[in-house]
Chimera marker file (.cmm) of the C-alpha trace (Angstrom):
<marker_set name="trace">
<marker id="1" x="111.099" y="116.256" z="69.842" r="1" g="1" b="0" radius="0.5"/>
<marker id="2" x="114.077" y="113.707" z="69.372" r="1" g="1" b="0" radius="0.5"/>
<marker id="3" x="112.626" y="111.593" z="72.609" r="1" g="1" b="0" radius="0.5"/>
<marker id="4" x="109.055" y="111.703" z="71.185" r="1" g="1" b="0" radius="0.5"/>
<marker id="5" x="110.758" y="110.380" z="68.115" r="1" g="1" b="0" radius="0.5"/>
<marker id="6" x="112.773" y="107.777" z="69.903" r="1" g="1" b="0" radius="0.5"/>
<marker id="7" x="109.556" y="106.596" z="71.819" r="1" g="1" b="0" radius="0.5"/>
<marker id="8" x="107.131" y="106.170" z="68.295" r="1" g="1" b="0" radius="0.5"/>
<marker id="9" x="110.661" y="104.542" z="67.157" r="1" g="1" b="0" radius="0.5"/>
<marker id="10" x="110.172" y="102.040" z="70.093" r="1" g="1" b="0" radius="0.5"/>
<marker id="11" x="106.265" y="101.709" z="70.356" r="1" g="1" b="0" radius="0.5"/>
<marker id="12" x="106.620" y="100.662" z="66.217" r="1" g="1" b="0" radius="0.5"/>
<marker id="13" x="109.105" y="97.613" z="66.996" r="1" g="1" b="0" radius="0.5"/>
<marker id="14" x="107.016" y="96.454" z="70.266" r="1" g="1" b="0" radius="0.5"/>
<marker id="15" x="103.957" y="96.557" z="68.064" r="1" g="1" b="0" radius="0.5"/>
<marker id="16" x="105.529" y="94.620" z="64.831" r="1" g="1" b="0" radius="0.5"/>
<marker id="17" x="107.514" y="92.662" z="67.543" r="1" g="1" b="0" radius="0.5"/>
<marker id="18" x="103.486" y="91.666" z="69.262" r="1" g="1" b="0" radius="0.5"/>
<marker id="19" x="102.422" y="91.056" z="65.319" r="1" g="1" b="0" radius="0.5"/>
<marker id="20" x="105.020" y="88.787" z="64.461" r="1" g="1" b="0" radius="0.5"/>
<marker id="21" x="104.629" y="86.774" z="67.619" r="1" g="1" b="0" radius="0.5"/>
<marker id="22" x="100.924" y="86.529" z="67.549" r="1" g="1" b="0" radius="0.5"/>
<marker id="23" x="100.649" y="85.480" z="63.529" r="1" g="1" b="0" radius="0.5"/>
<marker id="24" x="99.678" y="81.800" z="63.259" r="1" g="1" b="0" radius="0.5"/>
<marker id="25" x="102.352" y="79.219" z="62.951" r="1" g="1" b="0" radius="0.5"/>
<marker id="26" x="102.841" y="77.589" z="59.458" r="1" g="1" b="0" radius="0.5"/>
<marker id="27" x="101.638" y="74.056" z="58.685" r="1" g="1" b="0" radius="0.5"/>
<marker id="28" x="105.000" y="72.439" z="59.802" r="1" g="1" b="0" radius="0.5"/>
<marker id="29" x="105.037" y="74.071" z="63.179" r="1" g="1" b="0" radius="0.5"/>
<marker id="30" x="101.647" y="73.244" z="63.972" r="1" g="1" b="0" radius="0.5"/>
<marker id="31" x="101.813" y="69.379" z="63.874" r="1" g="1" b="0" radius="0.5"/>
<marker id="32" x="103.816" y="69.079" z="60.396" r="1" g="1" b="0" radius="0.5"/>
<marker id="33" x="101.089" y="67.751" z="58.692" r="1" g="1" b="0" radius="0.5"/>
<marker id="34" x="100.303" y="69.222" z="55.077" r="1" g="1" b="0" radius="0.5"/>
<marker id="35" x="98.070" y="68.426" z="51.867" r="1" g="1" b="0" radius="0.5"/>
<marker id="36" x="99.274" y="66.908" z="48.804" r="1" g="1" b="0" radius="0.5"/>
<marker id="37" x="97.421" y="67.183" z="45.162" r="1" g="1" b="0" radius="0.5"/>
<marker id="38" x="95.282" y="63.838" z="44.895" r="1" g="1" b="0" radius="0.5"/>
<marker id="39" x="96.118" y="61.363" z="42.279" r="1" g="1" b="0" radius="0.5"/>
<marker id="40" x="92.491" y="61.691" z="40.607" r="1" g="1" b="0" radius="0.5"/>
<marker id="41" x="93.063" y="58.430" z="38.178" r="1" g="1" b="0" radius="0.5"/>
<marker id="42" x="93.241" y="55.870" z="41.090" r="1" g="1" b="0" radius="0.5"/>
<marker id="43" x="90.157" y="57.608" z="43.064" r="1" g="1" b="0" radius="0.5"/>
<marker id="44" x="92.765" y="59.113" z="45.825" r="1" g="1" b="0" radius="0.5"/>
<marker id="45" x="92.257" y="62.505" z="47.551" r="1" g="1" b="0" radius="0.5"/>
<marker id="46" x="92.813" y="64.079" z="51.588" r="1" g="1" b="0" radius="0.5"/>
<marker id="47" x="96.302" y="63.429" z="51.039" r="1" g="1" b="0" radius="0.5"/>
<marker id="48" x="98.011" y="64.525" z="54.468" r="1" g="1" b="0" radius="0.5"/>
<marker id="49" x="101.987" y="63.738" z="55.142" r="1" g="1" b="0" radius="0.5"/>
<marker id="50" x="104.151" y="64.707" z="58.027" r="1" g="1" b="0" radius="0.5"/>
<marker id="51" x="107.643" y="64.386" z="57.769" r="1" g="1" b="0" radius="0.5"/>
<marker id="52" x="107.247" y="63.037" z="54.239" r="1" g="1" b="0" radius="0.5"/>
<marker id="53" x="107.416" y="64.388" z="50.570" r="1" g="1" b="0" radius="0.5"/>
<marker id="54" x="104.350" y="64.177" z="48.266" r="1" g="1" b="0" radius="0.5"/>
<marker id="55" x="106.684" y="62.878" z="46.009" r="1" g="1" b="0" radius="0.5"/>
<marker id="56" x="107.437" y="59.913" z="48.401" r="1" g="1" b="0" radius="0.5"/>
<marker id="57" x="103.990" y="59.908" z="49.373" r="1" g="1" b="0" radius="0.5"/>
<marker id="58" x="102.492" y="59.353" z="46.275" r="1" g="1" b="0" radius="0.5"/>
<marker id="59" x="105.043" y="56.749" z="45.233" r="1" g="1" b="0" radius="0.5"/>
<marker id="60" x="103.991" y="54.820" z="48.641" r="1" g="1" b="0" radius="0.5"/>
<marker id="61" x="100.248" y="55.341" z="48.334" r="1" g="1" b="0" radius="0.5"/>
<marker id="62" x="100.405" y="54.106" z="44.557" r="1" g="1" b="0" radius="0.5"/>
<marker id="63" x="102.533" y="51.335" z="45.347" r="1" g="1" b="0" radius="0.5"/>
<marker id="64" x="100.048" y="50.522" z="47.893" r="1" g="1" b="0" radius="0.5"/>
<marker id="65" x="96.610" y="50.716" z="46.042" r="1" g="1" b="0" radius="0.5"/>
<marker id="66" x="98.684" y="48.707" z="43.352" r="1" g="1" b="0" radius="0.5"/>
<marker id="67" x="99.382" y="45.564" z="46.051" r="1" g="1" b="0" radius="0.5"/>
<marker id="68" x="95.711" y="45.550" z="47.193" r="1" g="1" b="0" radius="0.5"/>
<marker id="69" x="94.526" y="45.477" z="43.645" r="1" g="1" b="0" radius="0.5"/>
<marker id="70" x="96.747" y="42.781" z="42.208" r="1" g="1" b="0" radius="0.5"/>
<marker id="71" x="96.512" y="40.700" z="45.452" r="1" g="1" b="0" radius="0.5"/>
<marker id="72" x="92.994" y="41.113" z="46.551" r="1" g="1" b="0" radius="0.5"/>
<marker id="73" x="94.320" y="41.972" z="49.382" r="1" g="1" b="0" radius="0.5"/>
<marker id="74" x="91.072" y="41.852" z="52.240" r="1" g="1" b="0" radius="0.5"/>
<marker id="75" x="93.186" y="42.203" z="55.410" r="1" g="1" b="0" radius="0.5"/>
<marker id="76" x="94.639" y="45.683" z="53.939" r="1" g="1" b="0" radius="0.5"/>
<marker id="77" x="97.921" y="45.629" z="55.946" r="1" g="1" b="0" radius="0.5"/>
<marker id="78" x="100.636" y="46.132" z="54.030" r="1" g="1" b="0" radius="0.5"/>
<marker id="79" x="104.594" y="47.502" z="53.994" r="1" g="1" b="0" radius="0.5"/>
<marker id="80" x="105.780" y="49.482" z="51.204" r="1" g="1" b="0" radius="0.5"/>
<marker id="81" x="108.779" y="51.006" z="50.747" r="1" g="1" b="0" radius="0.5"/>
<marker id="82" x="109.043" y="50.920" z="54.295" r="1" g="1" b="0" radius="0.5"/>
<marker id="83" x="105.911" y="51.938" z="55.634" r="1" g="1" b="0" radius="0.5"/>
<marker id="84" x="103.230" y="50.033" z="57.389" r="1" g="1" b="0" radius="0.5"/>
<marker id="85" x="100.019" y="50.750" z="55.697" r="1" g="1" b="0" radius="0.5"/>
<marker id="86" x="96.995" y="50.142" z="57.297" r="1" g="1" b="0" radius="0.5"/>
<marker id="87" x="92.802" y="50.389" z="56.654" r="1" g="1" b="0" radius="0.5"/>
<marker id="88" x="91.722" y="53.022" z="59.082" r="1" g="1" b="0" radius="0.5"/>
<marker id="89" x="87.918" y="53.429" z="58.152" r="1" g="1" b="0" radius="0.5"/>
<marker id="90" x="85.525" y="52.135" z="55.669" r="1" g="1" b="0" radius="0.5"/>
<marker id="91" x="81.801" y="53.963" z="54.426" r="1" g="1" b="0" radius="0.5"/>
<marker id="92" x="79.296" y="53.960" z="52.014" r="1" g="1" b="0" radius="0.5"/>
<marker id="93" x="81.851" y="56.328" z="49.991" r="1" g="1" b="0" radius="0.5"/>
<marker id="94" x="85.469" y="54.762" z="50.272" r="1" g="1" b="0" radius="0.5"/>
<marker id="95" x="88.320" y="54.125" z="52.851" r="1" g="1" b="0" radius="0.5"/>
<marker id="96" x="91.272" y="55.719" z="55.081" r="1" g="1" b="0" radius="0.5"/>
<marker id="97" x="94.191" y="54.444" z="55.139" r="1" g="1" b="0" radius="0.5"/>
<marker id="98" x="97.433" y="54.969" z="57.010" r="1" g="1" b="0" radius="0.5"/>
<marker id="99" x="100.888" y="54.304" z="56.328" r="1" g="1" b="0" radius="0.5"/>
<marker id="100" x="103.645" y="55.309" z="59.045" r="1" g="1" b="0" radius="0.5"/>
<marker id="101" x="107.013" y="54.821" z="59.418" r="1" g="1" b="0" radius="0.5"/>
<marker id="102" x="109.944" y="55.385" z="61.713" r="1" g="1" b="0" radius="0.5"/>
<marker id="103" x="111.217" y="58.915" z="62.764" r="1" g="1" b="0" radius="0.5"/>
<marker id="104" x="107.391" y="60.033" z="62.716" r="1" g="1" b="0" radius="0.5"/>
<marker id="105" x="106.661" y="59.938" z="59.224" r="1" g="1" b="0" radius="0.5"/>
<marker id="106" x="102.958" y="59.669" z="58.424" r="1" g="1" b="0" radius="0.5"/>
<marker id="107" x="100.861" y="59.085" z="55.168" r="1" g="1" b="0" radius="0.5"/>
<marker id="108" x="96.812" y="59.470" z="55.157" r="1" g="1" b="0" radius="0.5"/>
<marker id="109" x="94.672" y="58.812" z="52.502" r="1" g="1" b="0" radius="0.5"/>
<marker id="110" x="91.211" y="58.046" z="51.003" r="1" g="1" b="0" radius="0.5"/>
<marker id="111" x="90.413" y="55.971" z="48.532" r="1" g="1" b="0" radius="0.5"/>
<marker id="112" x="87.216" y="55.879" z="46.584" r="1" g="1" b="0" radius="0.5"/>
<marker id="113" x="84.313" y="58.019" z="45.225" r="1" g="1" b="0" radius="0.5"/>
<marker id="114" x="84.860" y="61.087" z="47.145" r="1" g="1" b="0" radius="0.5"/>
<link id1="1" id2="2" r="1" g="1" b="0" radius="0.2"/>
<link id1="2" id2="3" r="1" g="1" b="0" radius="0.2"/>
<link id1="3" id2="4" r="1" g="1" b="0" radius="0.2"/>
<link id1="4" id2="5" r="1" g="1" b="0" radius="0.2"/>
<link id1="5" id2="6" r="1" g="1" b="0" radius="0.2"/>
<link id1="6" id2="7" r="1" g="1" b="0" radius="0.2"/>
<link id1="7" id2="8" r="1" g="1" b="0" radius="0.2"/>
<link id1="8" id2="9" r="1" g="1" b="0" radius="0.2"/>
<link id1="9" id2="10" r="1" g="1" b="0" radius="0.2"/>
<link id1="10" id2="11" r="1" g="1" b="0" radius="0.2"/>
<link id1="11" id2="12" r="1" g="1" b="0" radius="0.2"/>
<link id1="12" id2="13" r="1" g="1" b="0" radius="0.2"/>
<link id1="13" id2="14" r="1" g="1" b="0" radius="0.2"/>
<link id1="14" id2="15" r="1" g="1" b="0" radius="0.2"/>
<link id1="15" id2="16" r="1" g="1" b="0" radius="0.2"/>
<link id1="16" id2="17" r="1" g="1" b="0" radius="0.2"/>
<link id1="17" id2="18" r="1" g="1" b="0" radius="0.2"/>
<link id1="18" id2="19" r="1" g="1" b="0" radius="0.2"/>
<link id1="19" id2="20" r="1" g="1" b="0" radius="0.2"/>
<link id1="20" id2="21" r="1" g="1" b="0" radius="0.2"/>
<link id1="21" id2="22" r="1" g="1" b="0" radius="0.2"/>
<link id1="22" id2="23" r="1" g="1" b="0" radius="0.2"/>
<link id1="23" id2="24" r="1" g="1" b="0" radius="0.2"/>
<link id1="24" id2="25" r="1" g="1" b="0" radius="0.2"/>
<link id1="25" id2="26" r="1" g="1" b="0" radius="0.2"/>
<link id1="26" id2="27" r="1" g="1" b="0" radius="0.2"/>
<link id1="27" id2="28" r="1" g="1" b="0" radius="0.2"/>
<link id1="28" id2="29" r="1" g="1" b="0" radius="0.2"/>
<link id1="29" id2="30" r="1" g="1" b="0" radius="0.2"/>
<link id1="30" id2="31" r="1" g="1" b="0" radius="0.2"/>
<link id1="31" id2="32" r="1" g="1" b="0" radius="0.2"/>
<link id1="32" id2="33" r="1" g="1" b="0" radius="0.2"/>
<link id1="33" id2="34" r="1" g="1" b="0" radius="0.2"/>
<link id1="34" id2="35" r="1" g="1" b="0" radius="0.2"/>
<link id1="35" id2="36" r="1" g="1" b="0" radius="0.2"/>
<link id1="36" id2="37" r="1" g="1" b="0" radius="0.2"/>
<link id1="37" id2="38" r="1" g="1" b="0" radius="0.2"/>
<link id1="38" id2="39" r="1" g="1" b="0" radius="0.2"/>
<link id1="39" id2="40" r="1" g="1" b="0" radius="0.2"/>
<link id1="40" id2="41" r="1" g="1" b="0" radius="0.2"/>
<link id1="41" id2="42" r="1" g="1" b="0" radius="0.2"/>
<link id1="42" id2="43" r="1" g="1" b="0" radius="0.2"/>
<link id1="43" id2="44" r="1" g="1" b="0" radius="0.2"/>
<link id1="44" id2="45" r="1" g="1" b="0" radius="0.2"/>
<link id1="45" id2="46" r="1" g="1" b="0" radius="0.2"/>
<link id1="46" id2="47" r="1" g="1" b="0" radius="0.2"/>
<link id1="47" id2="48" r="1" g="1" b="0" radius="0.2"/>
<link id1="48" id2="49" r="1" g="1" b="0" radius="0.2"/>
<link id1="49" id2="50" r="1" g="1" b="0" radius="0.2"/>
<link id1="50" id2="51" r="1" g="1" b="0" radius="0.2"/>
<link id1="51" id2="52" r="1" g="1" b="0" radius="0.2"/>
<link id1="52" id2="53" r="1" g="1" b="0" radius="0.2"/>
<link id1="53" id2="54" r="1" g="1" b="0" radius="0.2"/>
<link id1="54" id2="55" r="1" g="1" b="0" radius="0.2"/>
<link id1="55" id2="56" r="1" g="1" b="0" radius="0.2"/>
<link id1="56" id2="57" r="1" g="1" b="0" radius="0.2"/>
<link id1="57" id2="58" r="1" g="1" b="0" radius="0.2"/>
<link id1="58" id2="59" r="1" g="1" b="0" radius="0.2"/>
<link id1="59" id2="60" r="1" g="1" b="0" radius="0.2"/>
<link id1="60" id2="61" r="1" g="1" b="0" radius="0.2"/>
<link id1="61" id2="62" r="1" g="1" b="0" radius="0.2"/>
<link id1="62" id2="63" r="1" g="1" b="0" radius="0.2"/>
<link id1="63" id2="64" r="1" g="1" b="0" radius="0.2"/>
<link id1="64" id2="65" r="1" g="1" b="0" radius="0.2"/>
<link id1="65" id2="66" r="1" g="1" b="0" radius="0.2"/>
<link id1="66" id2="67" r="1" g="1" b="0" radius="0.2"/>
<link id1="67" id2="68" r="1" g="1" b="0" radius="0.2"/>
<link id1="68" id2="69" r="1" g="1" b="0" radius="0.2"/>
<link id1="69" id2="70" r="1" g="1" b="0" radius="0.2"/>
<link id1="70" id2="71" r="1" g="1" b="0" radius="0.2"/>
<link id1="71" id2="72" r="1" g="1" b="0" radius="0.2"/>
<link id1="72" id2="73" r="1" g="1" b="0" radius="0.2"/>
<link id1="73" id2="74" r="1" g="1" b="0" radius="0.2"/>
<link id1="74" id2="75" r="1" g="1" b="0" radius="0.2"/>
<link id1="75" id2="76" r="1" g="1" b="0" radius="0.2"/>
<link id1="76" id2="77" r="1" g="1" b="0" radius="0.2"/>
<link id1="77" id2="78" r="1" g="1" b="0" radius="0.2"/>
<link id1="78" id2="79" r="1" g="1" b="0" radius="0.2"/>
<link id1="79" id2="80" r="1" g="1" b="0" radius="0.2"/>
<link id1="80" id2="81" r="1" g="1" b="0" radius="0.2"/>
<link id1="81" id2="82" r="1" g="1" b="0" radius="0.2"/>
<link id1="82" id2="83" r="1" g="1" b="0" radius="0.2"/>
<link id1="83" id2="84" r="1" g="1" b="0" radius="0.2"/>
<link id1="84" id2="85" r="1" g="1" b="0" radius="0.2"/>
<link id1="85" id2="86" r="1" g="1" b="0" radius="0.2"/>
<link id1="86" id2="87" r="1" g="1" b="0" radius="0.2"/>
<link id1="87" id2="88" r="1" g="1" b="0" radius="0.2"/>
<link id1="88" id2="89" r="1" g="1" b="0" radius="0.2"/>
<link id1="89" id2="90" r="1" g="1" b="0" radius="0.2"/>
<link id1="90" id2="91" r="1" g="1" b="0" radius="0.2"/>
<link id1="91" id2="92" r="1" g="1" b="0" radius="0.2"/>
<link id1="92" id2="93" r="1" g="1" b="0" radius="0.2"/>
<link id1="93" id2="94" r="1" g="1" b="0" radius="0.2"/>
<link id1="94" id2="95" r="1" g="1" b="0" radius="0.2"/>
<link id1="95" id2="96" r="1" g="1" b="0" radius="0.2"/>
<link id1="96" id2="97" r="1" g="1" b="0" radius="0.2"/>
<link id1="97" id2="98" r="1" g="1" b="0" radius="0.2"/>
<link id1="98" id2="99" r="1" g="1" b="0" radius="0.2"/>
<link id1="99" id2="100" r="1" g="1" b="0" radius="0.2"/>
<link id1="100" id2="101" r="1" g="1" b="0" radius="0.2"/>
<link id1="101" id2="102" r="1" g="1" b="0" radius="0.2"/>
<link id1="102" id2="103" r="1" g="1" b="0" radius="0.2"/>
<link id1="103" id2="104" r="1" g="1" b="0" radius="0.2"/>
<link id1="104" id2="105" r="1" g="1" b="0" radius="0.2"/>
<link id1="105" id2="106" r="1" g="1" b="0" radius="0.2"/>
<link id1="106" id2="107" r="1" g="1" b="0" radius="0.2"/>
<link id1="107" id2="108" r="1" g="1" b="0" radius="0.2"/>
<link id1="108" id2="109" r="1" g="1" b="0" radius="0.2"/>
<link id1="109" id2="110" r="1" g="1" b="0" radius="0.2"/>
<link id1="110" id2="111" r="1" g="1" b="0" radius="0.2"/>
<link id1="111" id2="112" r="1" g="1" b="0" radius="0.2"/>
<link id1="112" id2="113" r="1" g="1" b="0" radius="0.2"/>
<link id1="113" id2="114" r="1" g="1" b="0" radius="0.2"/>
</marker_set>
């Protein structure tokens, strides 16, 4: 009985060991990149960072929308707070943008309607 015991003892570990390994990776192991809440009042949502706060993001992306506003900015490039902000895409509905900075930190964004 004790070796039948020992064996179900061993089969149980393999098995959770097998579970463990074969669970999907989280967000930051599977490119880093993660959503943050949009900022509804300036028309901002898809929110994606990697290697970058929401905090920090939002402070960048506001910062951002701010200088194209008050500027009329048409060529859209752009460095805040140490990021190089770019247009990515235009539509019928809004625009992507893109703000990156060293050590592989990235901000994307939409702004408009949807």
């Amino acid at each position: 009985m004790r070796p039948l015991a020992r064996a179900s003892g061993l089969i149980a570990l393999l098995a959770t060991c097998f579970l463990v390994n074969a669970a999907p990776a989280p967000a930051a192991q599977q490119g880093g990149h993660r959503s943050c809440e949009d900022i509804s009042q300036m028309f901002v949502n898809d929110i994606s960072v990697r290697g970058v706060s929401c905090g920090q993001a939002e402070r960048v992306i506001v910062r951002y929308t701010r200088a194209i506003i008050d500027n009329l900015q048409h060529d859209w490039s752009l460095t805040i707070l140490g990021f190089n902000c770019d247009l990515t895409r235009k539509d019928y509905y809004g625009d992507s943008h893109r703000c990156k900075a060293g050590g592989d930190r990235v901000i994307r964004f939409r702004r408009g309607t949807h």
